[in-house]
PDB file of N, H, CA, C and O in Angstrom:
ATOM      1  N   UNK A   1     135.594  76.185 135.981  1.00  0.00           N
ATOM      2  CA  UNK A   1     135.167  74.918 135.419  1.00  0.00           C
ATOM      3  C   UNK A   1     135.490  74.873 133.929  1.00  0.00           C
ATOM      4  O   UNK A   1     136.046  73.872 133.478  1.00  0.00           O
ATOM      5  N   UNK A   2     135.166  75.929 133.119  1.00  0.00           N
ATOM      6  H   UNK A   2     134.715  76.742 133.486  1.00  0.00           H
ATOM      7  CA  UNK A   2     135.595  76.068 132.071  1.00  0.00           C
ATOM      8  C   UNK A   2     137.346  75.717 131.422  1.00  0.00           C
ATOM      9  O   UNK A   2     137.807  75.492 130.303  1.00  0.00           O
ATOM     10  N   UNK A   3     137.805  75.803 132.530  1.00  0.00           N
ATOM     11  H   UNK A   3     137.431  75.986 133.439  1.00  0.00           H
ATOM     12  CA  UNK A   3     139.466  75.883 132.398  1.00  0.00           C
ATOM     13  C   UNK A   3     139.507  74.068 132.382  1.00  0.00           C
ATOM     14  O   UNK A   3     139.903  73.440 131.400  1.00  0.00           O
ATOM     15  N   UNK A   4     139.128  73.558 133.379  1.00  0.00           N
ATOM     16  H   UNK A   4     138.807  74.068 134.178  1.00  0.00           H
ATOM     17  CA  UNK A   4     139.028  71.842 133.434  1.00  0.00           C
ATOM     18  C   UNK A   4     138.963  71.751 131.345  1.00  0.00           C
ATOM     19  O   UNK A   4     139.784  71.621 130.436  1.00  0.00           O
ATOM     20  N   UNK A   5     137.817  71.876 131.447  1.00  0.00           N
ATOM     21  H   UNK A   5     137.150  71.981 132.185  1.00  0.00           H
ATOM     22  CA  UNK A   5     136.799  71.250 130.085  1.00  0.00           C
ATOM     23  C   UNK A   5     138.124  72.035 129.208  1.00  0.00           C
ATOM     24  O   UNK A   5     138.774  71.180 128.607  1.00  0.00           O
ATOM     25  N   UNK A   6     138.567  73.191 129.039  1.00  0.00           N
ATOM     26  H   UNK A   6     138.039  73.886 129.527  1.00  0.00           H
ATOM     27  CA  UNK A   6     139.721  73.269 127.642  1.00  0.00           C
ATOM     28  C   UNK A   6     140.859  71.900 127.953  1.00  0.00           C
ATOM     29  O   UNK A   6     141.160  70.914 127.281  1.00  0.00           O
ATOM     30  N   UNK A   7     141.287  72.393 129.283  1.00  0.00           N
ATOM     31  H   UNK A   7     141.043  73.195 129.829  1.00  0.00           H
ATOM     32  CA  UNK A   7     142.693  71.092 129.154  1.00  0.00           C
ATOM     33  C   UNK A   7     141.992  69.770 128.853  1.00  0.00           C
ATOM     34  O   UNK A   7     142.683  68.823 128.476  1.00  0.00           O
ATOM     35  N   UNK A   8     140.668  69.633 128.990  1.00  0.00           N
ATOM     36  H   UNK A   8     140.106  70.402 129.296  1.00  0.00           H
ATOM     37  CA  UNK A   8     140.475  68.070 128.771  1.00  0.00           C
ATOM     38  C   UNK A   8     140.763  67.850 127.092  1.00  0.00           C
ATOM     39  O   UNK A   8     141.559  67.178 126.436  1.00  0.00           O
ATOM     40  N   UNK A   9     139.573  68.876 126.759  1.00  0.00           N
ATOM     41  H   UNK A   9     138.927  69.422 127.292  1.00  0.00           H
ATOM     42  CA  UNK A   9     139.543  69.383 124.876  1.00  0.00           C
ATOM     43  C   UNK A   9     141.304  69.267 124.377  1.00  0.00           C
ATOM     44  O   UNK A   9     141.557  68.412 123.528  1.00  0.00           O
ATOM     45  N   UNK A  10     142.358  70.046 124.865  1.00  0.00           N
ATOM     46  H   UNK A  10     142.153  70.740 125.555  1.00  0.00           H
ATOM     47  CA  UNK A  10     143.549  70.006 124.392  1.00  0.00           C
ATOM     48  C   UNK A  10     144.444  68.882 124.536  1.00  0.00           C
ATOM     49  O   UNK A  10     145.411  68.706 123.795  1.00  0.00           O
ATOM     50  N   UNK A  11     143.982  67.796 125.896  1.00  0.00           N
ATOM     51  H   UNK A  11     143.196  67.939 126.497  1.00  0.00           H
ATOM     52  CA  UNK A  11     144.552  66.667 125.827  1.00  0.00           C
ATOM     53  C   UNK A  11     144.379  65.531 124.988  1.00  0.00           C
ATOM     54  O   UNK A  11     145.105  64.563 124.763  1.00  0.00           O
ATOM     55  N   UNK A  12     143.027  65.933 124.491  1.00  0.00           N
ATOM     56  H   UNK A  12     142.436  66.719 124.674  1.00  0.00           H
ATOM     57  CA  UNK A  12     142.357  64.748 123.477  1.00  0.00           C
ATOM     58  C   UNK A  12     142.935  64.913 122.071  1.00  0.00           C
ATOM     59  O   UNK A  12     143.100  64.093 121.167  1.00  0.00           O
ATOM     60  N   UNK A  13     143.261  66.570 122.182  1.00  0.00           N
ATOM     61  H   UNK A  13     143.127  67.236 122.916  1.00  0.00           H
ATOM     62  CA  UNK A  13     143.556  66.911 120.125  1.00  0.00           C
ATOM     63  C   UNK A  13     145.048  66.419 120.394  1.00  0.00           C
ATOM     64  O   UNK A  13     145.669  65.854 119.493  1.00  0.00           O
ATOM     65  N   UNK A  14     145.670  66.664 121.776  1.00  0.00           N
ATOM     66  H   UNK A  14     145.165  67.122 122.508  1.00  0.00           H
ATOM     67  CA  UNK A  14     146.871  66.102 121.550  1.00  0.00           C
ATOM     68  C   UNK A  14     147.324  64.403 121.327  1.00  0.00           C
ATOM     69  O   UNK A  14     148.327  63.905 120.817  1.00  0.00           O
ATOM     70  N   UNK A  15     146.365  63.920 121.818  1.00  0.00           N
ATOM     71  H   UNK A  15     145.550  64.324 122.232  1.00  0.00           H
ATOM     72  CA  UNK A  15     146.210  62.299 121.715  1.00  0.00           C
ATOM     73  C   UNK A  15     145.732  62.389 120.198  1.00  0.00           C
ATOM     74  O   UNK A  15     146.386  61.730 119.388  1.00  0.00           O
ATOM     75  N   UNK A  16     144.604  63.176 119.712  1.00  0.00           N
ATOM     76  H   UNK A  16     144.073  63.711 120.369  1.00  0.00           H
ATOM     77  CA  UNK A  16     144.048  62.703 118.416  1.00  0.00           C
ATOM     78  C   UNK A  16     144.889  62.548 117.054  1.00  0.00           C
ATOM     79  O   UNK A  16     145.334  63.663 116.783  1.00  0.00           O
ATOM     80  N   UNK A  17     145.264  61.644 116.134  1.00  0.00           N
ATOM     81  H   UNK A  17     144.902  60.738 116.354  1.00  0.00           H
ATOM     82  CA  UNK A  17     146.624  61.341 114.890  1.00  0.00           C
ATOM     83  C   UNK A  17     145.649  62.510 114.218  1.00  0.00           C
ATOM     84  O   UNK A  17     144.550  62.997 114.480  1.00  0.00           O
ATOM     85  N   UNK A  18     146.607  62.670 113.269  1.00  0.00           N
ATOM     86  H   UNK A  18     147.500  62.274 113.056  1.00  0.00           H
ATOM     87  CA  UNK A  18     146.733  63.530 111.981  1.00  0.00           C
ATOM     88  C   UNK A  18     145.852  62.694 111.087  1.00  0.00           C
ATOM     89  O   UNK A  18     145.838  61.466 111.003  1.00  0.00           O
ATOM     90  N   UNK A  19     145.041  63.666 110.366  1.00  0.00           N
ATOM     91  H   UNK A  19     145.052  64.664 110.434  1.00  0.00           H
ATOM     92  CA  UNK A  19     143.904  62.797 109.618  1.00  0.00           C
ATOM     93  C   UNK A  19     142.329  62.048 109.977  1.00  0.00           C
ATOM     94  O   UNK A  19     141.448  61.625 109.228  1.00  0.00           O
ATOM     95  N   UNK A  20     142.440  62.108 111.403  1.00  0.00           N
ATOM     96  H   UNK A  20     143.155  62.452 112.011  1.00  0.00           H
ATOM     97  CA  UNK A  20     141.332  61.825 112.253  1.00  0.00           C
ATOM     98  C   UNK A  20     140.440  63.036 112.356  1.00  0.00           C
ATOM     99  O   UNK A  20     140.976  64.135 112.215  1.00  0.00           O
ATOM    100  N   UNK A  21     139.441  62.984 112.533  1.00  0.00           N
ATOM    101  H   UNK A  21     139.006  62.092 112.648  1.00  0.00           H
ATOM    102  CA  UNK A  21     138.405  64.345 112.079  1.00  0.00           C
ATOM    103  C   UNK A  21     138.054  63.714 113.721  1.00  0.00           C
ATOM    104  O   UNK A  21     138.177  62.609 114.249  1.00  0.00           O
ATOM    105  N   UNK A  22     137.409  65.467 114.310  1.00  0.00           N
ATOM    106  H   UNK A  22     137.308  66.365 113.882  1.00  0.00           H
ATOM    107  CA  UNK A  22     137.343  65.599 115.557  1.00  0.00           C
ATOM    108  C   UNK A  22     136.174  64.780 115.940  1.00  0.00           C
ATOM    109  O   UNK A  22     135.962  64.945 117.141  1.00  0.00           O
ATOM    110  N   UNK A  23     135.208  63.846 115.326  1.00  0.00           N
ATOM    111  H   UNK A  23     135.380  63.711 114.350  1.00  0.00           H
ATOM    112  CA  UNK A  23     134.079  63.333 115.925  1.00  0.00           C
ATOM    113  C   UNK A  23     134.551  61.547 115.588  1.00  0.00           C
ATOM    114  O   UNK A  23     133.545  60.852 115.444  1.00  0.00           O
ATOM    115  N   UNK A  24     135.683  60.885 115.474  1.00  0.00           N
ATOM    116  H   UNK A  24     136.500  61.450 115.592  1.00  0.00           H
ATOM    117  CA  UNK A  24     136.664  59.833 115.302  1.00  0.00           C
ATOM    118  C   UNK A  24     137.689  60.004 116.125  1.00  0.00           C
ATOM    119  O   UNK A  24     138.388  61.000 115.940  1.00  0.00           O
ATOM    120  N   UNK A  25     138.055  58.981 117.342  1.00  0.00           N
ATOM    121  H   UNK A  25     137.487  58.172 117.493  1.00  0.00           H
ATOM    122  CA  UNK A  25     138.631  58.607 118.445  1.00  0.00           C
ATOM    123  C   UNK A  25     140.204  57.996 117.404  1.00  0.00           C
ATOM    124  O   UNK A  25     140.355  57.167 116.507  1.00  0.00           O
ATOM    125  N   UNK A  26     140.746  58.561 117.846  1.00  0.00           N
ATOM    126  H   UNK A  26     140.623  59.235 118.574  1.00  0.00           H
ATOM    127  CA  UNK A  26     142.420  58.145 117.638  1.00  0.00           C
ATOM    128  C   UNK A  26     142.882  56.774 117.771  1.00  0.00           C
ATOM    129  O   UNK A  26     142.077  56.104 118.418  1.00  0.00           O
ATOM    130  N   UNK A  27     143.853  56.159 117.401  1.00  0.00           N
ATOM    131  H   UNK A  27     144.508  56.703 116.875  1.00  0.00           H
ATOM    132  CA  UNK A  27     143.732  54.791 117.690  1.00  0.00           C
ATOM    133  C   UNK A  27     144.589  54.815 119.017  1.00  0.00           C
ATOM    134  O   UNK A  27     144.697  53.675 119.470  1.00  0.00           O
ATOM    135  N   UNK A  28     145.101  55.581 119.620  1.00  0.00           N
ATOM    136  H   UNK A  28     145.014  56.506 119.252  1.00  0.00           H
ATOM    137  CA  UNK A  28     145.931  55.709 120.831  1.00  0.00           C
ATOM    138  C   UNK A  28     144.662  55.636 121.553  1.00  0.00           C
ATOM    139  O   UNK A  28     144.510  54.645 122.267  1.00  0.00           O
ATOM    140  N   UNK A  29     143.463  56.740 121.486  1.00  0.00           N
ATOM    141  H   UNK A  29     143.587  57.546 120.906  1.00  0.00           H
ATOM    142  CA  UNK A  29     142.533  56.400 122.575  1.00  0.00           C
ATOM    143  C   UNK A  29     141.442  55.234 122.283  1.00  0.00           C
ATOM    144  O   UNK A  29     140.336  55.129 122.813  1.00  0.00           O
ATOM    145  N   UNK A  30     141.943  54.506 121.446  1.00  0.00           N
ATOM    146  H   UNK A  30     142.841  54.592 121.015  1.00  0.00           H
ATOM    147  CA  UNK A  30     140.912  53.126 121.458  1.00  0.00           C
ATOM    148  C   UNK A  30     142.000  52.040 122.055  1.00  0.00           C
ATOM    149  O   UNK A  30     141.748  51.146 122.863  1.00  0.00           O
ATOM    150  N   UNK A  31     142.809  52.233 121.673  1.00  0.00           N
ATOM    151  H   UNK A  31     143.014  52.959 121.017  1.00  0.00           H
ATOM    152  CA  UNK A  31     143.948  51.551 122.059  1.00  0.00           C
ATOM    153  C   UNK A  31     143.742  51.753 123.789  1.00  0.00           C
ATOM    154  O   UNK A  31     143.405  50.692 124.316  1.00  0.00           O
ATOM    155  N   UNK A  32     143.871  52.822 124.680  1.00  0.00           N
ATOM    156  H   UNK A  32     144.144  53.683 124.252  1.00  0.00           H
ATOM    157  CA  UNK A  32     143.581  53.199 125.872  1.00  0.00           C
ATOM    158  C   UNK A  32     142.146  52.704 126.150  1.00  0.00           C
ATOM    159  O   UNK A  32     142.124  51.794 126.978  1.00  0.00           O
ATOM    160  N   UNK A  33     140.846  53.103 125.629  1.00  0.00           N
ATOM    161  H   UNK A  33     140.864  53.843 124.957  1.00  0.00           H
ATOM    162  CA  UNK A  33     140.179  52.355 126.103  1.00  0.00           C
ATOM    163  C   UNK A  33     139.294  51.214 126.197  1.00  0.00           C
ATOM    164  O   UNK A  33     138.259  51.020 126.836  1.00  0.00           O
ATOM    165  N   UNK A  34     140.321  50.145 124.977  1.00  0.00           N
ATOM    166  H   UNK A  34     141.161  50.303 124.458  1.00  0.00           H
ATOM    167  CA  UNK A  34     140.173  48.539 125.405  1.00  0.00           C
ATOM    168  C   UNK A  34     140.992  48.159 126.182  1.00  0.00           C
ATOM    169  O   UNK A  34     140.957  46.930 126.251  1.00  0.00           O
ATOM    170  N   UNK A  35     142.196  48.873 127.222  1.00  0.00           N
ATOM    171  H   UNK A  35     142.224  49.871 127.166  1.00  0.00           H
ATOM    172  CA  UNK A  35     142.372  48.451 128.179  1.00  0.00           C
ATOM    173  C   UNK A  35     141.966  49.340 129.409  1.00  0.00           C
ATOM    174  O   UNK A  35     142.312  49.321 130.590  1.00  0.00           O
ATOM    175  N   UNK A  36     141.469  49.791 128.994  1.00  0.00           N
ATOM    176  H   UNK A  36     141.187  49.806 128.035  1.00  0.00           H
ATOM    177  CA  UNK A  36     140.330  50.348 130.464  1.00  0.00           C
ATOM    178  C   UNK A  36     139.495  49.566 130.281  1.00  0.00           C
ATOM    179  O   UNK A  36     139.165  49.042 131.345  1.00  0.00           O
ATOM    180  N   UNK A  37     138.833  49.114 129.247  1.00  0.00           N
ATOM    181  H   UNK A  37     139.100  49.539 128.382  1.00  0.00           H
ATOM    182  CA  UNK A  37     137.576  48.018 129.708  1.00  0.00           C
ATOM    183  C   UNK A  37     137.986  46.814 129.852  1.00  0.00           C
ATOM    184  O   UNK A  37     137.174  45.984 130.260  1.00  0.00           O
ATOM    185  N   UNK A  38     139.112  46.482 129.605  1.00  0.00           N
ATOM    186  H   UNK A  38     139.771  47.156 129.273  1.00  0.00           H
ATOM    187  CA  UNK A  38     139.581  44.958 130.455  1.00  0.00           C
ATOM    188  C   UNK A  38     139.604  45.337 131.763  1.00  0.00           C
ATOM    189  O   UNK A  38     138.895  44.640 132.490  1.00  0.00           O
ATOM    190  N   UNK A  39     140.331  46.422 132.404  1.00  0.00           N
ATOM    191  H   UNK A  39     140.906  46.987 131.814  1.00  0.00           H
ATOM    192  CA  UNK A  39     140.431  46.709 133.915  1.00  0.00           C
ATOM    193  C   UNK A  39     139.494  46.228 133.952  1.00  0.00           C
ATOM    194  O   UNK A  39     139.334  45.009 134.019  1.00  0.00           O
ATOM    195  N   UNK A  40     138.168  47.519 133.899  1.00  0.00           N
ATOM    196  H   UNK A  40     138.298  48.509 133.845  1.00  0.00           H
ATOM    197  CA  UNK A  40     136.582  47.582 134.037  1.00  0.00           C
ATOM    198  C   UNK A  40     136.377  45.756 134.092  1.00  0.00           C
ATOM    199  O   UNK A  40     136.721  45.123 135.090  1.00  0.00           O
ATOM    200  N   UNK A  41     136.135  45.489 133.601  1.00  0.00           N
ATOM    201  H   UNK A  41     135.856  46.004 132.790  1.00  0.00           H
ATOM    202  CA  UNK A  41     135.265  43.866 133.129  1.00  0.00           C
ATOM    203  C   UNK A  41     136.405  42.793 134.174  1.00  0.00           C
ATOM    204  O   UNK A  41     135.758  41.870 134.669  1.00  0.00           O
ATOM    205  N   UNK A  42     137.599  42.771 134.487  1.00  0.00           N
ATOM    206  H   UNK A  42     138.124  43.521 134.085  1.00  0.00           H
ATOM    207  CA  UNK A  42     138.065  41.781 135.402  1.00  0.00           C
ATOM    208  C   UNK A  42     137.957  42.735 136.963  1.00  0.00           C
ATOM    209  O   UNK A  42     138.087  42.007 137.947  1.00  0.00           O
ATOM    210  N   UNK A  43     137.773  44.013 137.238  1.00  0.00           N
ATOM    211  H   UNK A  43     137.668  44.605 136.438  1.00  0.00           H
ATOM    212  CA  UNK A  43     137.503  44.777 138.438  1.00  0.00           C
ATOM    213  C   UNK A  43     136.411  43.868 138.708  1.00  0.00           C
ATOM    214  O   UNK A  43     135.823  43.117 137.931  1.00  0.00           O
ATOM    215  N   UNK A  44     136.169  44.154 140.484  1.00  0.00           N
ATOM    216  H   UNK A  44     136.647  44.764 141.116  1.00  0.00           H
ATOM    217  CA  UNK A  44     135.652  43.250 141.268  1.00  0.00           C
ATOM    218  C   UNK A  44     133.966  44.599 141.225  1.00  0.00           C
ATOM    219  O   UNK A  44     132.789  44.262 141.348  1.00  0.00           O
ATOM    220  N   UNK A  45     134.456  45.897 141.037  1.00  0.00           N
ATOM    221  H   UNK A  45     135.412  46.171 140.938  1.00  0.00           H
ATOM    222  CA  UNK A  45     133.291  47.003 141.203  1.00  0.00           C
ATOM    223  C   UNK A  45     132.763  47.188 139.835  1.00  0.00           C
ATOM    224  O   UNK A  45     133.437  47.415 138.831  1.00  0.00           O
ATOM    225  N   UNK A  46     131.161  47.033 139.932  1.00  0.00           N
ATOM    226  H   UNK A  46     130.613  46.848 140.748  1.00  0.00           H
ATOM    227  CA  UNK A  46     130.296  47.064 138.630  1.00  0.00           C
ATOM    228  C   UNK A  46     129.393  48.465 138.472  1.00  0.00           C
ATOM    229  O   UNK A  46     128.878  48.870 139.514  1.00  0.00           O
ATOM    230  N   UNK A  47     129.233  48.999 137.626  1.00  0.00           N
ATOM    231  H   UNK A  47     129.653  48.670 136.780  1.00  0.00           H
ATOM    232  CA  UNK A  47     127.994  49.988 137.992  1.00  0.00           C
ATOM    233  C   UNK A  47     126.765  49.050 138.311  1.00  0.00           C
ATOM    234  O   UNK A  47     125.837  49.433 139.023  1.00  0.00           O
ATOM    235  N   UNK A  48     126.800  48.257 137.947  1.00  0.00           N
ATOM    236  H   UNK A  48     127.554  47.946 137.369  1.00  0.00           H
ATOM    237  CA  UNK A  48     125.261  47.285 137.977  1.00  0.00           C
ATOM    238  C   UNK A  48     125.610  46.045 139.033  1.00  0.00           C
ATOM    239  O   UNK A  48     126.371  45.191 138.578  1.00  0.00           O
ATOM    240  N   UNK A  49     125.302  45.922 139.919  1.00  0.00           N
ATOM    241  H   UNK A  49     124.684  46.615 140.289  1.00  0.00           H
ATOM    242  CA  UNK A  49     125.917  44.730 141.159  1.00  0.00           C
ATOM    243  C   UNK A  49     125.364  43.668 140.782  1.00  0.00           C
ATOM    244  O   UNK A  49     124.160  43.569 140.545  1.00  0.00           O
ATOM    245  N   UNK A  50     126.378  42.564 140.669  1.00  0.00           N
ATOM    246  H   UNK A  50     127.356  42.644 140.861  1.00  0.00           H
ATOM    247  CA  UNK A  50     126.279  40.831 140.262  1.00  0.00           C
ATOM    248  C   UNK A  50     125.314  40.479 140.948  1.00  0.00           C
ATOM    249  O   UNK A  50     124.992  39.306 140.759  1.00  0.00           O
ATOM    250  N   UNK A  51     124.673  41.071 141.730  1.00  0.00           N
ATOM    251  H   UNK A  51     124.935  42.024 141.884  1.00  0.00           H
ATOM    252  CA  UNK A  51     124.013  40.036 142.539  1.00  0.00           C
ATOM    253  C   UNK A  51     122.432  40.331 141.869  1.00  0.00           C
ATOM    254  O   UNK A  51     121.556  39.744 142.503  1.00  0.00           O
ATOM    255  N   UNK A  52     122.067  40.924 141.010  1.00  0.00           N
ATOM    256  H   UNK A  52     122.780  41.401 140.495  1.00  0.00           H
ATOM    257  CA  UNK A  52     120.543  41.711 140.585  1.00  0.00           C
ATOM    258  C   UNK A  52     120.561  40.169 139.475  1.00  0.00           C
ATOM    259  O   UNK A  52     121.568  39.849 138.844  1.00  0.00           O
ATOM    260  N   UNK A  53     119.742  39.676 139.449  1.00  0.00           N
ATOM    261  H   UNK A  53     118.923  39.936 139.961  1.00  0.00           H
ATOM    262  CA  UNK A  53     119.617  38.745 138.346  1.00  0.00           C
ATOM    263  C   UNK A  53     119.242  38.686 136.701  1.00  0.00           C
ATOM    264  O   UNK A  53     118.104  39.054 136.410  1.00  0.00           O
ATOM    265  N   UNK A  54     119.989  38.316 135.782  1.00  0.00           N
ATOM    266  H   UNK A  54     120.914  38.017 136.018  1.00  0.00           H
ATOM    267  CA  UNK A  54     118.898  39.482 134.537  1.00  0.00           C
ATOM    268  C   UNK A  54     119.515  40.579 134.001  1.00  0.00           C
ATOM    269  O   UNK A  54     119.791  40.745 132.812  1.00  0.00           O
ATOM    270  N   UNK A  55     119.791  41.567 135.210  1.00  0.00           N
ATOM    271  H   UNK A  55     119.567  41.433 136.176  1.00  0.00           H
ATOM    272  CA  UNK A  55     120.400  42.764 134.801  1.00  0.00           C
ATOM    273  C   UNK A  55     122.035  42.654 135.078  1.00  0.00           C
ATOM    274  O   UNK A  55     122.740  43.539 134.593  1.00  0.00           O
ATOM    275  N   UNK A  56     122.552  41.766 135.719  1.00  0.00           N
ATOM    276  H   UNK A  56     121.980  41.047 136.114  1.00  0.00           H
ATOM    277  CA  UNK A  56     123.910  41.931 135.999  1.00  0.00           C
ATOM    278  C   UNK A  56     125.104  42.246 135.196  1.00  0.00           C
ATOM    279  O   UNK A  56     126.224  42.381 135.690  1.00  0.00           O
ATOM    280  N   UNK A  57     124.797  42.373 133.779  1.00  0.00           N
ATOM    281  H   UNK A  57     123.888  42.263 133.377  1.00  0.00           H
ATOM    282  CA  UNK A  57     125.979  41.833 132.945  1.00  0.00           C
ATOM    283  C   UNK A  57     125.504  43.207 131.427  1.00  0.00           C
ATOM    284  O   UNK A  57     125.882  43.327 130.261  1.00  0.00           O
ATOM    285  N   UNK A  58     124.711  43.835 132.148  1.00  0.00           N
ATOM    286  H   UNK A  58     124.404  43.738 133.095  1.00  0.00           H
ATOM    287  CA  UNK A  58     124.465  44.685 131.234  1.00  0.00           C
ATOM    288  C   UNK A  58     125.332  45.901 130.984  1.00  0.00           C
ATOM    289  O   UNK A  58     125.533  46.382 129.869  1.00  0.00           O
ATOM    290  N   UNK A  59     125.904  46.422 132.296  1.00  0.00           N
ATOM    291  H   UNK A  59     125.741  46.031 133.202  1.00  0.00           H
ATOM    292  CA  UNK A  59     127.067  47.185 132.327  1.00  0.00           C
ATOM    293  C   UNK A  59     127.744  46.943 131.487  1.00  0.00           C
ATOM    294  O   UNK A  59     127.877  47.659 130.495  1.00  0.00           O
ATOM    295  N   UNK A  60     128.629  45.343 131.786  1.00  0.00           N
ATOM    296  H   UNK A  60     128.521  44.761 132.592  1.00  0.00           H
ATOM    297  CA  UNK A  60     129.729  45.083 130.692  1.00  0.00           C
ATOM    298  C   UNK A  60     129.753  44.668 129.620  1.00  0.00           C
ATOM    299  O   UNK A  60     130.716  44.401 128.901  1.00  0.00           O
ATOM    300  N   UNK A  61     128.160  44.550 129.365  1.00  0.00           N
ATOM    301  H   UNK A  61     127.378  44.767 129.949  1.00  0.00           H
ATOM    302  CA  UNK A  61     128.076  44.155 127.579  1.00  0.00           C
ATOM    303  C   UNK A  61     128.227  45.785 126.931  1.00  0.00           C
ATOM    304  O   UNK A  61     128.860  46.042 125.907  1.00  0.00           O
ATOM    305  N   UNK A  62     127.453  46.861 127.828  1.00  0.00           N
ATOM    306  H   UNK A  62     126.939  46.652 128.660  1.00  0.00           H
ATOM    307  CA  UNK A  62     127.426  48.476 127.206  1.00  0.00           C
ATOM    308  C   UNK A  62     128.858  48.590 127.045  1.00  0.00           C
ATOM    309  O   UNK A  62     129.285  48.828 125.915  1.00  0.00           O
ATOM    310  N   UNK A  63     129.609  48.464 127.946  1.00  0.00           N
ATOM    311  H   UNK A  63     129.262  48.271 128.864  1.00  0.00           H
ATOM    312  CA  UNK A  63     131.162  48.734 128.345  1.00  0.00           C
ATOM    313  C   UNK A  63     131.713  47.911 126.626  1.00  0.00           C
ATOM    314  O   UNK A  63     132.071  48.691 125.744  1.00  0.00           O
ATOM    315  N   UNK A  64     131.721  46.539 126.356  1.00  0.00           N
ATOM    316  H   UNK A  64     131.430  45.905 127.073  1.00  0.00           H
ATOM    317  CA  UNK A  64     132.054  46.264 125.263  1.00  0.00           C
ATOM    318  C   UNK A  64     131.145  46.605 123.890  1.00  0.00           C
ATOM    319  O   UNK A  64     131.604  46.278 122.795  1.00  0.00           O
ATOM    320  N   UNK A  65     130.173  47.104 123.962  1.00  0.00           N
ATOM    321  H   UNK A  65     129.801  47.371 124.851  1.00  0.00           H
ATOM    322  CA  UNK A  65     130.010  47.590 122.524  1.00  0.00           C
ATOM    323  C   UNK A  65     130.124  49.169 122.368  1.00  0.00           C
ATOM    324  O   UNK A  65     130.091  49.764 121.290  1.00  0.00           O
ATOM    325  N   UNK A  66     130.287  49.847 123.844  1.00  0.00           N
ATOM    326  H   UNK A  66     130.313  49.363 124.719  1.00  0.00           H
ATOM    327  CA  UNK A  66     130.911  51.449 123.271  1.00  0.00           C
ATOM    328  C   UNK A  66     132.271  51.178 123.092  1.00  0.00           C
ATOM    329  O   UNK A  66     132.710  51.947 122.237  1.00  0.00           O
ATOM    330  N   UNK A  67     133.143  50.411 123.526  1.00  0.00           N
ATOM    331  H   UNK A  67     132.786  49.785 124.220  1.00  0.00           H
ATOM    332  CA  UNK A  67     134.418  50.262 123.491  1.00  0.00           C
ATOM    333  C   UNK A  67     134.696  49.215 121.991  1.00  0.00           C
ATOM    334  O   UNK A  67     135.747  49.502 121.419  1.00  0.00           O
ATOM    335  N   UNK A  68     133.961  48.192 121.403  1.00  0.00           N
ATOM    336  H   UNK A  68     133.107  47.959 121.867  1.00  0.00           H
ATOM    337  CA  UNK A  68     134.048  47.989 120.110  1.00  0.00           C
ATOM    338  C   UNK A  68     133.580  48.998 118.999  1.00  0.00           C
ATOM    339  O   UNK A  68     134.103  48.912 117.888  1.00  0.00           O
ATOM    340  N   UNK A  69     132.775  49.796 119.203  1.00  0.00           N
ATOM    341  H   UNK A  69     132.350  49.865 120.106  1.00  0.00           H
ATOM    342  CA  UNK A  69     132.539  50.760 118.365  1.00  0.00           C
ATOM    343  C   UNK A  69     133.695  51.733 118.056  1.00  0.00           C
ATOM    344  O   UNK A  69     134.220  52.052 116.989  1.00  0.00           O
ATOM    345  N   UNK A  70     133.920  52.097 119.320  1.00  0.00           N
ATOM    346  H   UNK A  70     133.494  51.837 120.187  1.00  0.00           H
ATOM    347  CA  UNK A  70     135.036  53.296 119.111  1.00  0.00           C
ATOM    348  C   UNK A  70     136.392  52.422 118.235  1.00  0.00           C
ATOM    349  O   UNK A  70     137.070  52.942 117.349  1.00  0.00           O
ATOM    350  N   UNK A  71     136.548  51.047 118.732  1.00  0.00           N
ATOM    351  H   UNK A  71     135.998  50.625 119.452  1.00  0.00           H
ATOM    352  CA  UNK A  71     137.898  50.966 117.725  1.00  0.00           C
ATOM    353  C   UNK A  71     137.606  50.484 116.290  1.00  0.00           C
ATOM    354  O   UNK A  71     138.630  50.280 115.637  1.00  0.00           O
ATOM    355  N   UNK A  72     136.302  50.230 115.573  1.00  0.00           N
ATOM    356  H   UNK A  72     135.470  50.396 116.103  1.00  0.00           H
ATOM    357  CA  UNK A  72     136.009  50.135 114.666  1.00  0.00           C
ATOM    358  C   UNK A  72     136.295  51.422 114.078  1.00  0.00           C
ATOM    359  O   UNK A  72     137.069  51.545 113.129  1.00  0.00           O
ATOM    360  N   UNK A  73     135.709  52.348 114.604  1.00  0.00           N
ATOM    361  H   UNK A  73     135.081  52.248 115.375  1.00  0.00           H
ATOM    362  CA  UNK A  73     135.399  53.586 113.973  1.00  0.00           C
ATOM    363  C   UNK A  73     137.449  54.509 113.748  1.00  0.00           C
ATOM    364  O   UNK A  73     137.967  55.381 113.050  1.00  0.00           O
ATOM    365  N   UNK A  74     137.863  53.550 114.855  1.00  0.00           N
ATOM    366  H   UNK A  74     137.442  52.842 115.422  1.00  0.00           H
ATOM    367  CA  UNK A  74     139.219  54.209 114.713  1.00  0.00           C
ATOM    368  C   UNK A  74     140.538  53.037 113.927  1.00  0.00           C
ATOM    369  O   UNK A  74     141.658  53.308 113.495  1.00  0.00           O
ATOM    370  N   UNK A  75     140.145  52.337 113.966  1.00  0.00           N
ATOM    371  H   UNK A  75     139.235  52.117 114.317  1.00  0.00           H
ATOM    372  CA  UNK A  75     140.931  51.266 112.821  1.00  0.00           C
ATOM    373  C   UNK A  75     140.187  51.164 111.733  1.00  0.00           C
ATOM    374  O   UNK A  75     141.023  51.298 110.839  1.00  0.00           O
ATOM    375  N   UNK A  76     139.384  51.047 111.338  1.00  0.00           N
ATOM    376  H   UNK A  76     138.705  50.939 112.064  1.00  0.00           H
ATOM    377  CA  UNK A  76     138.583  50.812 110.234  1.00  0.00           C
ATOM    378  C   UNK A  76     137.725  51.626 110.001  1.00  0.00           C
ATOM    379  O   UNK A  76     136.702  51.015 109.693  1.00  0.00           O
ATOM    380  N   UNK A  77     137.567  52.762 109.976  1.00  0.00           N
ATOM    381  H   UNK A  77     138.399  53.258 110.226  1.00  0.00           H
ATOM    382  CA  UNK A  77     136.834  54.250 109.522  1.00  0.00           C
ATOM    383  C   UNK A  77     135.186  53.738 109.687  1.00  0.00           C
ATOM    384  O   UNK A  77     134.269  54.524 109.450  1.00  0.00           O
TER     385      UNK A  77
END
């Protein structure tokens, strides 16, 4: 299991730019995941099912403010 978790660690420093400190997301992986959360948000599968009233839309508001955070933090420090 340990072997998983390094290649994950070495795929990320390899994605991460020069000058980015290891606790700041690269703009390649913000770039990657505002279009994973477009998938996510036009996908038909929710963690939270449309049909709960109230709670339905809470998934994809979390989904857009971890995913606006991270590219703040990676375009604009």
């Amino acid at each position: 299991m340990s072997t998983a978790t390094n290649r994950i660690s070495l795929m990320g420093s390899a994605i991460a730019e020069p000058g980015q400190g290891p606790g700041r997301p690269g703009k390649i992986v913000a770039v990657l995941a505002i279009l994973g959360a477009v998938v996510y948000l036009i996908s038909p599968v929710d963690a939270i099912p449309d049909v709960i009233p109230g709670l339905c839309h809470l998934d994809d508001l979390g989904v857009i403010g971890i995913v606006l955070k991270n590219a703040k933090e990676a375009f604009w420090g």
